[in-house]
N, C-alpha and C positions, 0 to 999 in steps of 0.2 A: 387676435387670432393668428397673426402670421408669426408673432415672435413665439407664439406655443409649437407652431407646425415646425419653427426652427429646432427650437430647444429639447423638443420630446423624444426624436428619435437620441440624441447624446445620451439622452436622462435615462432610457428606456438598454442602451447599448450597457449604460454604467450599474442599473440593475440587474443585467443580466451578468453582464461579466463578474459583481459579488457573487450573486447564486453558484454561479460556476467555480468561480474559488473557493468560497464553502461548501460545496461538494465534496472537493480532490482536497480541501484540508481533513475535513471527517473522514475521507477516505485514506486518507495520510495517516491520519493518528490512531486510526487502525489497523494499515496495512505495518505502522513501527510495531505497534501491541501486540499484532498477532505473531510476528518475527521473535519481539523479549519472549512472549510464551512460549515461543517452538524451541528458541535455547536453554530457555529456563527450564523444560521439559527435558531437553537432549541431555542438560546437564547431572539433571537427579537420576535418569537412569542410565546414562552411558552407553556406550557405543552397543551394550547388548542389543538395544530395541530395534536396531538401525534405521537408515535413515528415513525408511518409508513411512513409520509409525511416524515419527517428526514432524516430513511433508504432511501427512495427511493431519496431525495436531493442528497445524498451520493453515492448512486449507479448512478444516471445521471451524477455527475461531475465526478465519475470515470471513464463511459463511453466514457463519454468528449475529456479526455485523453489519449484512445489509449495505456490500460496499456498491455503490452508485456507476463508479466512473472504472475504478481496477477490476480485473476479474485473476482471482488467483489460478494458475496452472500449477503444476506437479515439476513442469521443465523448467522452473522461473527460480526455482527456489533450490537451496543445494547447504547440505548438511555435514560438518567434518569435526572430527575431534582430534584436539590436541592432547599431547599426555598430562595436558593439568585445566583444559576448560572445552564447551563445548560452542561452534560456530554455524550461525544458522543466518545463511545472506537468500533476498528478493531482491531478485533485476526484473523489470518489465517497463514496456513500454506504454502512457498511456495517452488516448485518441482523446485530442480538444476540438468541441465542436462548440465553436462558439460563431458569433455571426459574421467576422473578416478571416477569422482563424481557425476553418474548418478542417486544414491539411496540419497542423499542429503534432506532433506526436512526441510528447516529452519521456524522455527516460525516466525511472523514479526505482529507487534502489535504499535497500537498508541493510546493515549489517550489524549483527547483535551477537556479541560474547559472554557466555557467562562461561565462572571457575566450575568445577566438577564439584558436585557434595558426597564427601565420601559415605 
């Protein structure tokens, strides 16, 4: 009984800190996904739609998703076109609350080019 009351809280620390990385990784592989779609979007229609149709492409597929741990804003993300491709970057910071590492606040940024389809 005593070597379980040692070992459970580590064991119980290490399952939680998975859960929590699997979180911010689904969260991850969506917050990239919904970045390629917003450039991939900016790219087929061009600086006509500008950039706020984009943000908001960006913000619905993130909704889409069910992200956990990120929350998209409109100020995070930023939209520009070059005269041969289109560029759609997410900075944001996000909050780790995990059980020693409640003040945590990691950066997480992606940045997605596609060429223009004429």
């Amino acid at each position: 009984m005593l070597e379980f009351a040692l070992v459970v809280p580590f064991l119980l620390m290490i399952l939680f800190a998975t859960v929590s990385f699997g979180l911010f990784f689904h969260d991850y592989l969506f917050f990239t996904q919904a970045v390629r779609d917003g450039s991939r979007y900016a790219a087929i229609n061009g600086p006509a739609i500008g950039s706020a149709a984009v943000v908001n492409r960006v913000i619905q597929i993130s909704g889409n998703a069910r992200l956990y741990l990120l929350q998209p804003l409109a100020a995070d993300i930023s939209v520009s076109w070059t005269g041969d491709s289109a560029i759609v970057s997410w900075t944001t910071h996000m909050q780790v609350n995990m059980l020693f590492l409640s003040d945590l606040n990691l950066p997480v940024s992606y940045r997605a080019e596609m060429p223009r389809e004429q």
